[in-house]
Residue frames as qw, qx, qy, qz and C-alpha x, y, z in Angstrom:
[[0.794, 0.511, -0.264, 0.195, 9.59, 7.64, 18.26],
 [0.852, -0.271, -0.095, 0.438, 12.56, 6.55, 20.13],
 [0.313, -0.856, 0.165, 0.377, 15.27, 9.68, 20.97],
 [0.330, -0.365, 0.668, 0.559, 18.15, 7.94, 19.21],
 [0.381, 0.602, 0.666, 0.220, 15.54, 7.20, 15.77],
 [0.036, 0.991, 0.129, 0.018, 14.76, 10.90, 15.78],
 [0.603, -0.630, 0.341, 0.349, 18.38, 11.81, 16.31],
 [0.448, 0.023, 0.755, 0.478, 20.05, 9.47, 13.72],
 [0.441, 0.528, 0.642, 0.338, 17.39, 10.44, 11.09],
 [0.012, 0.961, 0.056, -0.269, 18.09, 14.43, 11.68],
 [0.448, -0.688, 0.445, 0.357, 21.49, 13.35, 11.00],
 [0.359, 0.143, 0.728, 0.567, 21.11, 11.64, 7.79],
 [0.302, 0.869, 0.390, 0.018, 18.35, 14.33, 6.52],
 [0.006, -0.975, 0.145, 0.167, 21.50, 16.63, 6.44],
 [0.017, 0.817, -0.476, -0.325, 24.18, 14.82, 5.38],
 [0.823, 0.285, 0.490, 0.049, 23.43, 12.24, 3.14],
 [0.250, 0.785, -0.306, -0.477, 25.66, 12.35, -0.03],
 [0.948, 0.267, -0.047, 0.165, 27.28, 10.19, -2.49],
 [0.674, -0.547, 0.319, 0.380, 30.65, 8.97, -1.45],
 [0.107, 0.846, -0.261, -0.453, 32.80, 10.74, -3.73],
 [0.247, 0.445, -0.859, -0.061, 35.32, 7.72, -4.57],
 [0.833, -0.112, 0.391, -0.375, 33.34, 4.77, -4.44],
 [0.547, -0.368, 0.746, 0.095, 34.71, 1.30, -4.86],
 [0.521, 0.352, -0.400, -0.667, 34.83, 0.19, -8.03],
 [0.935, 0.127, 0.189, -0.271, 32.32, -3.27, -9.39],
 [0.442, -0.235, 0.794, 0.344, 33.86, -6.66, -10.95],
 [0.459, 0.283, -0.642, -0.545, 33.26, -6.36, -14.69],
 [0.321, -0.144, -0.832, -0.429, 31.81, -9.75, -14.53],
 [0.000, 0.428, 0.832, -0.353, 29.74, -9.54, -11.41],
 [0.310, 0.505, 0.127, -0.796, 28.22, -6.12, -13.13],
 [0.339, 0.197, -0.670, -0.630, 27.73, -8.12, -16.48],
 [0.227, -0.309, -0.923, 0.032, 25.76, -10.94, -14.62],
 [0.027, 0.242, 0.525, -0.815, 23.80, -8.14, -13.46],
 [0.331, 0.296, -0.369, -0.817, 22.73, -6.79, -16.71],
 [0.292, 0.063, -0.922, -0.245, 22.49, -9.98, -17.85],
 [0.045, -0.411, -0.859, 0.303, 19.88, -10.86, -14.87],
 [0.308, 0.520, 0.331, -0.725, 17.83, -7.45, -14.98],
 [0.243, 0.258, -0.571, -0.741, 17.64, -8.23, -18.76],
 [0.245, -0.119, -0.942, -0.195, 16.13, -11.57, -18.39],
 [0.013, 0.347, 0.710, -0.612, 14.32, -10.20, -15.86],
 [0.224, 0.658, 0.248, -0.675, 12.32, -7.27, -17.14],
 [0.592, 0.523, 0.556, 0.259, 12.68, -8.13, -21.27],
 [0.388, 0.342, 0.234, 0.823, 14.21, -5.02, -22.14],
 [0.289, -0.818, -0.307, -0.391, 10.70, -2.98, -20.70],
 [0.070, 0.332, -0.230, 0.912, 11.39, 0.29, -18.70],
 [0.565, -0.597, -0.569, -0.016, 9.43, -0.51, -15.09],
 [0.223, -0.586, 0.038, -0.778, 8.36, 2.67, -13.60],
 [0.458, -0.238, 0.622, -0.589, 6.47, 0.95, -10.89],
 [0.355, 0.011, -0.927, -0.123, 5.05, -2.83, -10.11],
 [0.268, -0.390, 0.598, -0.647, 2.15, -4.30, -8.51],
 [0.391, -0.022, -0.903, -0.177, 1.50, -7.90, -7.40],
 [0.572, -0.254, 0.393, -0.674, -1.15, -9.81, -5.55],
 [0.518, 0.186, -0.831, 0.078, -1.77, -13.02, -4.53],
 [0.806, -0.547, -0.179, -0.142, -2.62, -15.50, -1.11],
 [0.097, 0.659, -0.611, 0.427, -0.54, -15.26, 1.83],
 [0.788, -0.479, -0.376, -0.091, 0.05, -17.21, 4.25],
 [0.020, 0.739, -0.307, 0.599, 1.91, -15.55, 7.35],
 [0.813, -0.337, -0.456, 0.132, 3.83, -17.03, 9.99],
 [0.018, -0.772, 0.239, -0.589, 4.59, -15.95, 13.50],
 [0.368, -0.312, 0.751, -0.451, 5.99, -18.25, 16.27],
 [0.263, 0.327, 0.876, -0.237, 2.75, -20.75, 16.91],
 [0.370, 0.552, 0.411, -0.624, 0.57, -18.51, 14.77],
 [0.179, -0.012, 0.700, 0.691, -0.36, -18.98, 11.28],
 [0.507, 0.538, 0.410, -0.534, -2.82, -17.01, 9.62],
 [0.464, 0.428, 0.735, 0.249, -4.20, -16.76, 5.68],
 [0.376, 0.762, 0.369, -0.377, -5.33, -14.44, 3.34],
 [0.568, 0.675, 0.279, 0.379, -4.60, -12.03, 0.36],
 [0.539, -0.483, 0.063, 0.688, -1.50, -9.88, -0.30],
 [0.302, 0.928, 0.160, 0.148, -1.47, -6.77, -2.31],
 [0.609, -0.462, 0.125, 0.633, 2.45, -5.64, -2.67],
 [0.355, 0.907, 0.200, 0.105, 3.42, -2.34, -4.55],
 [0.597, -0.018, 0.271, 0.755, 6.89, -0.83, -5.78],
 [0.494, 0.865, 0.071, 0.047, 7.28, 2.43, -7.32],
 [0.402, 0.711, -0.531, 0.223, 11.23, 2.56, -8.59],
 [0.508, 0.054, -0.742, 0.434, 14.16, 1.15, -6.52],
 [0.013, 0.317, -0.424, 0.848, 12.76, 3.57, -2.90],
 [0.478, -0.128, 0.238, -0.836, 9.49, 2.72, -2.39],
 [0.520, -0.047, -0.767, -0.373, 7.54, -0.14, -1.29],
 [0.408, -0.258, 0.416, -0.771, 4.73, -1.77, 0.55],
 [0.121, -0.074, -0.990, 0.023, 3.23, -4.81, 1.70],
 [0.638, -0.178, 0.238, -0.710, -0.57, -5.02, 2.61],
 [0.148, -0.037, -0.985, -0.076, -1.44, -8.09, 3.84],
 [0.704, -0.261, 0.091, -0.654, -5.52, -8.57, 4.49],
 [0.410, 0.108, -0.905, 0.025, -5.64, -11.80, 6.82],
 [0.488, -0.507, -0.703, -0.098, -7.64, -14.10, 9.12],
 [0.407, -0.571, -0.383, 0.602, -6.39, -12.22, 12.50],
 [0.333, -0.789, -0.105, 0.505, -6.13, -9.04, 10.88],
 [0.517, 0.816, -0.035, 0.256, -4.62, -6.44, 8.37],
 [0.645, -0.584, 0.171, 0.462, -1.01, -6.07, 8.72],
 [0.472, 0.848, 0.029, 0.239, 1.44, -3.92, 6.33],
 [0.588, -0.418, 0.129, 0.680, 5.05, -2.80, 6.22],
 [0.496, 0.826, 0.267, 0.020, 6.30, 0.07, 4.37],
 [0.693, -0.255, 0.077, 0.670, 9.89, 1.30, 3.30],
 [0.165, 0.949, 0.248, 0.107, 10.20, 4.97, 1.81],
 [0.687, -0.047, 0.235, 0.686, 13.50, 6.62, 0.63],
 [0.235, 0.693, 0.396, 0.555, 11.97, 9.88, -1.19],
 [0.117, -0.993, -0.024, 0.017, 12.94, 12.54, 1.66],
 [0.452, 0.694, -0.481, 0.287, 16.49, 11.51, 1.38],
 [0.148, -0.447, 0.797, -0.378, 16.53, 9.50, 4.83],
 [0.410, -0.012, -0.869, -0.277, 16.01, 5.73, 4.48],
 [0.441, -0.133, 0.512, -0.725, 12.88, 5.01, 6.71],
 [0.408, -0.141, -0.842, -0.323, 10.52, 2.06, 7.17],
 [0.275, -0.122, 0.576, -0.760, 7.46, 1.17, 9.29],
 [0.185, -0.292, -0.938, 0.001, 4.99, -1.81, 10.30],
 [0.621, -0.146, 0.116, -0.761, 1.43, -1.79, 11.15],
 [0.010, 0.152, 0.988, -0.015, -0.04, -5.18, 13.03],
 [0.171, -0.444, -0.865, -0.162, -3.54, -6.26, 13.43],
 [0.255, -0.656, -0.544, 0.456, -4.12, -4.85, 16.64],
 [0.005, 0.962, 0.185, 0.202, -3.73, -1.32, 14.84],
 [0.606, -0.692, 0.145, 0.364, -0.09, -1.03, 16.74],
 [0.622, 0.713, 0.072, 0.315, 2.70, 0.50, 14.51],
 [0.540, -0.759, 0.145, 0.333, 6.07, 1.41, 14.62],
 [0.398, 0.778, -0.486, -0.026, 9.36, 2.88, 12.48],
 [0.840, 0.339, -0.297, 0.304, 12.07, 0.69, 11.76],
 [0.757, -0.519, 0.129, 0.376, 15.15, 0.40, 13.09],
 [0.332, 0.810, -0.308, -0.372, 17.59, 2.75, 11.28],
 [0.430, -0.439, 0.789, 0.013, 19.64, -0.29, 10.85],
 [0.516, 0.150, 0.832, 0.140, 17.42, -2.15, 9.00],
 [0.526, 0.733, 0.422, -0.087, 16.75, 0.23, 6.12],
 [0.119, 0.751, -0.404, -0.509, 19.53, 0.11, 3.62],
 [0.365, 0.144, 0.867, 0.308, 18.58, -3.00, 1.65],
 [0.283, -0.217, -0.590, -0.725, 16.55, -2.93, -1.28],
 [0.476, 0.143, 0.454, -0.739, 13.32, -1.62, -0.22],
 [0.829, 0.168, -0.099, -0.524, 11.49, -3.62, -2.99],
 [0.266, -0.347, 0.891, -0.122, 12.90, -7.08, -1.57],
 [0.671, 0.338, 0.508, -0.421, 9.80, -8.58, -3.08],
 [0.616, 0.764, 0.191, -0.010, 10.57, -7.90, -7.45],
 [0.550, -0.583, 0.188, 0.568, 14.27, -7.47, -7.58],
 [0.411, 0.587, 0.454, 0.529, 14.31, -5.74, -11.17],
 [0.129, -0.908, -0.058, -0.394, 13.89, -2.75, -8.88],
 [0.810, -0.556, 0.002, 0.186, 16.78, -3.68, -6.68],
 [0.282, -0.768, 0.442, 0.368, 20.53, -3.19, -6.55],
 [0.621, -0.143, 0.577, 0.510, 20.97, -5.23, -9.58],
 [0.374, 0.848, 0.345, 0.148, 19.68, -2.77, -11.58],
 [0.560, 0.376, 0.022, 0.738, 22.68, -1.01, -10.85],
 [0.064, -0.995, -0.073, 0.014, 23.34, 2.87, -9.82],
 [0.272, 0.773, -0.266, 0.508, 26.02, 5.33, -9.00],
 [0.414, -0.613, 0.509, -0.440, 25.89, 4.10, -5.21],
 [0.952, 0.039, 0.131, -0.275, 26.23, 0.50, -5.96],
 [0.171, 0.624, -0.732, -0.213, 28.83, -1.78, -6.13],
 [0.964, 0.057, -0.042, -0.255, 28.64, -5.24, -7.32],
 [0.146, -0.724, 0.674, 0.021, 30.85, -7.62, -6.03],
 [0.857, 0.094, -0.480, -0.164, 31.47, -11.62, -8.02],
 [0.601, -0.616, 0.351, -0.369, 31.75, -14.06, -5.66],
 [0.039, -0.253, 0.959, 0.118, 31.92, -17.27, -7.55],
 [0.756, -0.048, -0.350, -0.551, 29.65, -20.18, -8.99],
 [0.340, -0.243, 0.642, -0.643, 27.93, -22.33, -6.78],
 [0.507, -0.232, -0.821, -0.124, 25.79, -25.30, -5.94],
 [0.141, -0.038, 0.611, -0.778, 22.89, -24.10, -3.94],
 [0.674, 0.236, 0.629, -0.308, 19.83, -26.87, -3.08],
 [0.618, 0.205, 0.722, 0.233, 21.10, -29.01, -5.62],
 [0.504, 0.778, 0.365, 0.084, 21.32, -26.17, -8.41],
 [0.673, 0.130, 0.099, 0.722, 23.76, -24.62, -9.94],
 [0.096, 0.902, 0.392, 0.157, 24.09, -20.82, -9.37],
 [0.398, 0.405, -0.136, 0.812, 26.11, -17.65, -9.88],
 [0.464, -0.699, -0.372, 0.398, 26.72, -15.70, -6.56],
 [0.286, 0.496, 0.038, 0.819, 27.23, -11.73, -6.72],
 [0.422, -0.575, -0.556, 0.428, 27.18, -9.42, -3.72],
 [0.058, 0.705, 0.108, 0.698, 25.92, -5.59, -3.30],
 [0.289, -0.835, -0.380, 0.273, 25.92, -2.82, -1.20],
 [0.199, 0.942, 0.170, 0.208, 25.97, 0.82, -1.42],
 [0.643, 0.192, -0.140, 0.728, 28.40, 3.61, -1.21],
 [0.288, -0.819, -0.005, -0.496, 26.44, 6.52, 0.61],
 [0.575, 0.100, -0.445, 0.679, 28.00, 8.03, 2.97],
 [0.360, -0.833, -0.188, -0.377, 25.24, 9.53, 5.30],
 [0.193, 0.479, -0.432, 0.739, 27.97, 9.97, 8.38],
 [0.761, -0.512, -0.359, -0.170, 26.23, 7.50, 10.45],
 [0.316, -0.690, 0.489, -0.430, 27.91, 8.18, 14.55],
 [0.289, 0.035, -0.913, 0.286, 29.71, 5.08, 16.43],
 [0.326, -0.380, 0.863, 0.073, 28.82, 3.01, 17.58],
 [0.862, 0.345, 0.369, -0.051, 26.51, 1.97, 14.52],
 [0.767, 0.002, 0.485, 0.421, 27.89, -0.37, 11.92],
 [0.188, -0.350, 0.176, 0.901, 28.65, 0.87, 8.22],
 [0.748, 0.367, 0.091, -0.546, 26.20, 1.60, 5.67],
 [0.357, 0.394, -0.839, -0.113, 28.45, -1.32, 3.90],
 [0.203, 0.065, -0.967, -0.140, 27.63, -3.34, 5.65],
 [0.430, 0.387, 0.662, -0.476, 24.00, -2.79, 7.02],
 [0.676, 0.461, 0.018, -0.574, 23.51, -2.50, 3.15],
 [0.019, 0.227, -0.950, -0.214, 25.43, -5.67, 1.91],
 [0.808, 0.184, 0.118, -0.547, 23.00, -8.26, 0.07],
 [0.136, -0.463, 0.782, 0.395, 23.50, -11.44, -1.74],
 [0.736, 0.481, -0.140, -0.456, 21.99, -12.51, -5.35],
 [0.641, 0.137, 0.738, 0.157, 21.62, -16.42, -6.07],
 [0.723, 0.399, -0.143, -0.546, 21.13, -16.67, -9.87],
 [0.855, 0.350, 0.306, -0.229, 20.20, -19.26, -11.99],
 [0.324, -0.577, 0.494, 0.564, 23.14, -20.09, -13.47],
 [0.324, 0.385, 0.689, 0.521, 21.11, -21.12, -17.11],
 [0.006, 0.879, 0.477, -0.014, 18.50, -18.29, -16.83],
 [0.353, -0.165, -0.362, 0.847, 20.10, -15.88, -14.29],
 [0.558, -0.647, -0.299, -0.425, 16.86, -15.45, -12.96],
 [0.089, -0.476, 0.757, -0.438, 17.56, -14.70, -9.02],
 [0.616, -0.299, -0.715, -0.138, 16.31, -17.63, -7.10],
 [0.649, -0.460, -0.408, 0.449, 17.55, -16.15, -4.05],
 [0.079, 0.727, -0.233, 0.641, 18.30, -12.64, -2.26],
 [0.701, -0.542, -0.410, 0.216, 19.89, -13.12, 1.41],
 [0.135, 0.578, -0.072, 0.802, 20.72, -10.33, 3.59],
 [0.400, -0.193, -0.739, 0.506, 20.64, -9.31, 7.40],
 [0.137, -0.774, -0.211, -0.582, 18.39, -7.67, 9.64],
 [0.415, 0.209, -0.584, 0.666, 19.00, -6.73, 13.07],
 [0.248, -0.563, -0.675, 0.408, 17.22, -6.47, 16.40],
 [0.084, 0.880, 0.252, 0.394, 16.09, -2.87, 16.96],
 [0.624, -0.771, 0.067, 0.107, 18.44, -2.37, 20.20],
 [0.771, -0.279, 0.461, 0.340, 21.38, -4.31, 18.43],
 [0.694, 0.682, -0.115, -0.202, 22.56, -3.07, 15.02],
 [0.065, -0.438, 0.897, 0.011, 25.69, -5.57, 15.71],
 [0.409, 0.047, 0.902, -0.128, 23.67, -8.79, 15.73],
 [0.270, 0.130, -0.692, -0.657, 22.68, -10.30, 12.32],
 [0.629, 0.269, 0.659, -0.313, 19.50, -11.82, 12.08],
 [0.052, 0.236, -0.582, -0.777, 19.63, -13.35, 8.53],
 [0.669, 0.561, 0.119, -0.473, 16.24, -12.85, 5.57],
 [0.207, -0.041, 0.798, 0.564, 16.56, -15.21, 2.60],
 [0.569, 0.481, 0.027, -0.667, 14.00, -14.10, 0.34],
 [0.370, -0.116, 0.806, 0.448, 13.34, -17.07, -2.54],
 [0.317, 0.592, -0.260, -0.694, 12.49, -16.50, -5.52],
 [0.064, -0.215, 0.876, 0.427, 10.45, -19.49, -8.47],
 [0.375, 0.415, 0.822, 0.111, 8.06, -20.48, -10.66],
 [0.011, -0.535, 0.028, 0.844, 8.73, -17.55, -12.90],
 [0.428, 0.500, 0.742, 0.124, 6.07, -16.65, -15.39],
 [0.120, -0.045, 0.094, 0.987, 6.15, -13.79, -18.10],
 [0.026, 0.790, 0.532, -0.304, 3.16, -11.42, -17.41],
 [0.228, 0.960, 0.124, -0.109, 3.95, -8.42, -20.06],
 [0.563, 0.648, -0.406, 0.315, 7.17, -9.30, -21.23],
 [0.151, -0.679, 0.585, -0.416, 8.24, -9.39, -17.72],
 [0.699, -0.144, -0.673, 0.194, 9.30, -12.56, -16.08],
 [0.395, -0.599, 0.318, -0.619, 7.38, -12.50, -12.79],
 [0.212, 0.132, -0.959, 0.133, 8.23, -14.98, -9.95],
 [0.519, -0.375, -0.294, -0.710, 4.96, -16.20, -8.79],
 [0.790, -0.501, -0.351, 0.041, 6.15, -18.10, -5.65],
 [0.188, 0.725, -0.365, 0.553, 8.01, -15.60, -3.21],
 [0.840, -0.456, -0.285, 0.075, 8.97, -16.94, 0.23],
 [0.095, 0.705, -0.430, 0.556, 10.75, -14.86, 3.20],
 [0.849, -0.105, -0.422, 0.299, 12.80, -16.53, 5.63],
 [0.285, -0.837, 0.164, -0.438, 13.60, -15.28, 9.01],
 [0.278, -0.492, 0.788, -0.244, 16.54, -17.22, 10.47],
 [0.047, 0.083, -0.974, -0.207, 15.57, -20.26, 8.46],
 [0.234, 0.380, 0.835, -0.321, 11.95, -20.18, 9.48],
 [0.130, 0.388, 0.545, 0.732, 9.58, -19.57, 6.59],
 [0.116, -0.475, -0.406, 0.772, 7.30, -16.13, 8.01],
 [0.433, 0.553, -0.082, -0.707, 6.07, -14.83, 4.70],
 [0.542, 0.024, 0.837, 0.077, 4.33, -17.27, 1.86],
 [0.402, 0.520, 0.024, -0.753, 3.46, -15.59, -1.31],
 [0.466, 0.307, 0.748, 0.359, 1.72, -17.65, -4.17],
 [0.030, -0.515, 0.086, 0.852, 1.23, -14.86, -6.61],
 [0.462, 0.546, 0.663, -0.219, -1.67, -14.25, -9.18],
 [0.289, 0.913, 0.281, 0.057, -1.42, -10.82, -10.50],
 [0.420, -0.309, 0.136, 0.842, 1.50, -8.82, -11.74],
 [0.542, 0.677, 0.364, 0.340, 0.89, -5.07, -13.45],
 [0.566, -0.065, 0.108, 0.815, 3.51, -2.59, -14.43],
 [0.002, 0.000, -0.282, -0.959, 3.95, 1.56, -15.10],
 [0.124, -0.674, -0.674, -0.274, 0.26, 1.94, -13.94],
 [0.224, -0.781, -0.253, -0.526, 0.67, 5.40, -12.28],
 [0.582, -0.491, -0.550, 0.344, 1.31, 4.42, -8.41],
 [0.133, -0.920, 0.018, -0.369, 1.15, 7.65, -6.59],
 [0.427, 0.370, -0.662, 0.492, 4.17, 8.61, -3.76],
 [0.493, -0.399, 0.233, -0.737, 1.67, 9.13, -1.37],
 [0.856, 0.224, -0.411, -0.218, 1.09, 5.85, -1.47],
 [0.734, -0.263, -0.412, 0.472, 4.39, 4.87, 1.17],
 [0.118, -0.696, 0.337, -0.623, 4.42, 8.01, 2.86],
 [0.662, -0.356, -0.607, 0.257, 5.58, 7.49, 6.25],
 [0.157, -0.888, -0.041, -0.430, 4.44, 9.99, 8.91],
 [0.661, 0.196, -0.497, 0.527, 7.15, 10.96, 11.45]]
């Protein structure tokens, strides 16, 4: 693991806290919240989620196939398996020692932690019922304004968090390496859309921006699940998810996204 990784993540294992005086939400961008996790999740209390489905995974010139198995348990934890033509590949994000952490596995069996940088978005980027619009105590929600995005009408509301882990210069703040932004549906307010930056592993100045979309949403236990998910790296589509299977509050274990350091 990289010096400054190991470093940085001693440093937030000790002084992570909530930020005493945190900014306070716009009344209506926290009411379009409600409003969305309501429509979302039907009133039902979701413990943990897990979907599956066909992928199709793009990388440069490469494009491979297969079946995706993705798993939530609350807002901290999640994981991707992907089983494809070249290969098994997985990501995992994991929040449960109290320092955000994430880490890939490719084909070849090669694997590596995140960038500290790129783990203060919603780790379940995938089911957003488990995301920042559910709210918290570190969350602020911020209205932006209604919109007209690909030819639909939609309400625009922006998060990001108020911990105050006492990240050292010269990285950014957790403001803004945790800043998101929620498209809804402005009839539904279903999201259609979550966009949000990631950042080189060298660079935690330079934005590389994820649009995650979000449609054809079908209810699967009261819950209204989207069953076509599609992640966007700098405009280029990189993750293709046509989704089959959604089930809820089955148990998931934490062991599950451990991530060994």
């Amino acid at each position: 693991m990289p010096r400054f990784f190991l470093a940085v993540s001693l440093l937030l294992s000790t002084v992570l806290v909530v930020a005493q005086n945190a900014s306070a939400s716009d009344p209506l961008a926290v009411s379009l919240a409600q409003k969305s996790f309501a429509a979302l999740t039907g009133g039902l209390p979701i413990a943990d989620v897990t979907l599956t489905g066909a992928v199709t995974w793009t990388a440069g010139s490469d494009t491979e196939t297969g079946t995706a198995t993705l798993e939530a348990l609350g807002m901290d934890e999640s994981r991707m398996d992907l089983v494809l033509s070249g290969g098994s590949r997985s990501e995992i994000r994991d929040v449960s020692t109290g320092t955000p952490l994430g880490q890939w596995t490719a084909s070849n069996n090669s694997s590596d932690f995140f960038a500290l940088q790129n783990c203060f978005t919603d780790p379940v980027w995938f089911f957003p019922a488990l995301g920042s619009l559910s709210g918290g105590q570190t969350i602020v929600l911020v209205y932006i304004g209604q919109e007209t995005r690909n030819g639909a009408t939609v309400q625009h509301i922006r998060s990001y968090s108020t911990q105050s882990p006492g990240l050292p210069p010269p990285l950014p703040s957790v403001q803004q390496l945790s800043t998101m932004d929620f498209y809804l549906d402005a009839a539904t307010l279903l999201p259609s859309a979550i966009v949000f930056n990631s950042h080189p592993d060298s660079d935690p100045f330079t934005n590389i921006r994820v649009e995650i979309d979000f449609s054809n949403y079908q209810a699967i236990g009261g819950v209204m699940v989207p069953l076509h998910i599609q992640r966007y790296w700098q405009g280029t589509l990189a993750v293709d998810l046509a989704i089959t299977g959604a089930t809820f509050n089955t148990g998931l274990s934490l062991s599950n996204f451990t991530i060994s350091q």
